[in-house]
C-alpha positions as CSV (number, residue, x, y, z in Angstrom):
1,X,72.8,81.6,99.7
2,X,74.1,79.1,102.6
3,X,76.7,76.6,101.2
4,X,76.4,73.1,102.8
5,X,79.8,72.0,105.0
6,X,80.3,69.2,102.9
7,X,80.6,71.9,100.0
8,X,83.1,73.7,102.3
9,X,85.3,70.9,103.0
10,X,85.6,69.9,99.1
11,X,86.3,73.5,98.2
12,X,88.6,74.3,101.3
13,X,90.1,71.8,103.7
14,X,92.8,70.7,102.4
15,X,94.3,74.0,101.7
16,X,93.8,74.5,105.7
17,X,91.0,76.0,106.1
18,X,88.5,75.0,108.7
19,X,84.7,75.4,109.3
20,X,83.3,75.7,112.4
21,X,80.2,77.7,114.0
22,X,79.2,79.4,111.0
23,X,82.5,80.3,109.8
24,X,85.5,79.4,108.1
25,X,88.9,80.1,109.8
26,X,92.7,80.2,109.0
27,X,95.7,81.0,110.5
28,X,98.6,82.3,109.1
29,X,102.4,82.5,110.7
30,X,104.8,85.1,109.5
31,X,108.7,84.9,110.1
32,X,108.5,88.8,111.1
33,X,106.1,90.7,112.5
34,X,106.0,93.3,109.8
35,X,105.1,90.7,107.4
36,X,102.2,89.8,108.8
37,X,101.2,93.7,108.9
38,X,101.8,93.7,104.9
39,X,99.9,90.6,104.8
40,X,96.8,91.9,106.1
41,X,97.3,95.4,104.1
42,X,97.7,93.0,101.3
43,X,93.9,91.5,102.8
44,X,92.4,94.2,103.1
45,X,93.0,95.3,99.7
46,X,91.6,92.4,98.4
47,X,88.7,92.0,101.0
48,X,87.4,96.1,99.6
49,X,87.9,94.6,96.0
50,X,85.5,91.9,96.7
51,X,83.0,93.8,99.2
52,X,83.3,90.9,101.7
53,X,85.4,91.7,105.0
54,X,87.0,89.1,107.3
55,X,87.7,89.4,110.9
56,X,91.1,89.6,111.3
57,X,93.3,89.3,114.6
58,X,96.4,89.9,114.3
59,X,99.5,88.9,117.0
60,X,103.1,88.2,117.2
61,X,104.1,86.9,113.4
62,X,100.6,85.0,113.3
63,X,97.3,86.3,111.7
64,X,94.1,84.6,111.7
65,X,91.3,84.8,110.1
66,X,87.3,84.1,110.3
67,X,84.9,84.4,107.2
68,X,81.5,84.5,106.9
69,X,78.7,86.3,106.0
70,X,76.7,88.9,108.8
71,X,73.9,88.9,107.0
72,X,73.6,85.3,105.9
73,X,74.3,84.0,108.8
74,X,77.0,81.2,107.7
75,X,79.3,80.6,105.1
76,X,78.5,81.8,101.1
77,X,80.1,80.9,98.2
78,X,81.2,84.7,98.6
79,X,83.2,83.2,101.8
80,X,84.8,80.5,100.0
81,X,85.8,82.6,97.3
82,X,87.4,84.9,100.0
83,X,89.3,82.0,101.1
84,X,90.8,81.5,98.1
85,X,91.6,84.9,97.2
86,X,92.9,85.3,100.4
87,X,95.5,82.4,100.0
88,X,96.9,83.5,96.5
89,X,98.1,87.2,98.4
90,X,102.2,87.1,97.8
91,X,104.0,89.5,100.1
């Protein structure tokens, strides 16, 4: 089920995440470029744990990320959860 954006912004703004067209979006700067390779192995792990799979773009020490659900067509509590699971990774 759809969560509201008010419901996104109490469980997610002020740990940086934003919510815009259908999606919630972060990015993340690294002080290396590997780093931000472990951080997204470190994602990914996480992401086939909880069967829900961010688009991820990755560039020069920065990696950002979009969530939301395909199917749904918006953002889940499934997203939010993400979110957070994502910003607890440790490298």
């Amino acid at each position: 089920m759809l969560i509201s954006p008010d419901e996104i912004d109490k469980s997610l703004s002020n740990r940086g995440w934003n919510y815009k067209n259908n999606q919630i979006s972060k990015t993340f700067k690294f002080e290396t470029y590997m780093d931000s390779i472990k951080f997204i192995n470190n994602l990914s792990e996480v992401a086939e744990q909880k069967n829900h799979h961010p688009d991820m773009h990755i560039g020069w020490c920065v990696v950002k990320i979009n969530i939301s659900s395909h199917d749904m067509g918006g953002v889940t509590t499934k997203c939010v959860n993400l979110a957070l699971s994502i910003d607890s990774i440790k490298l």
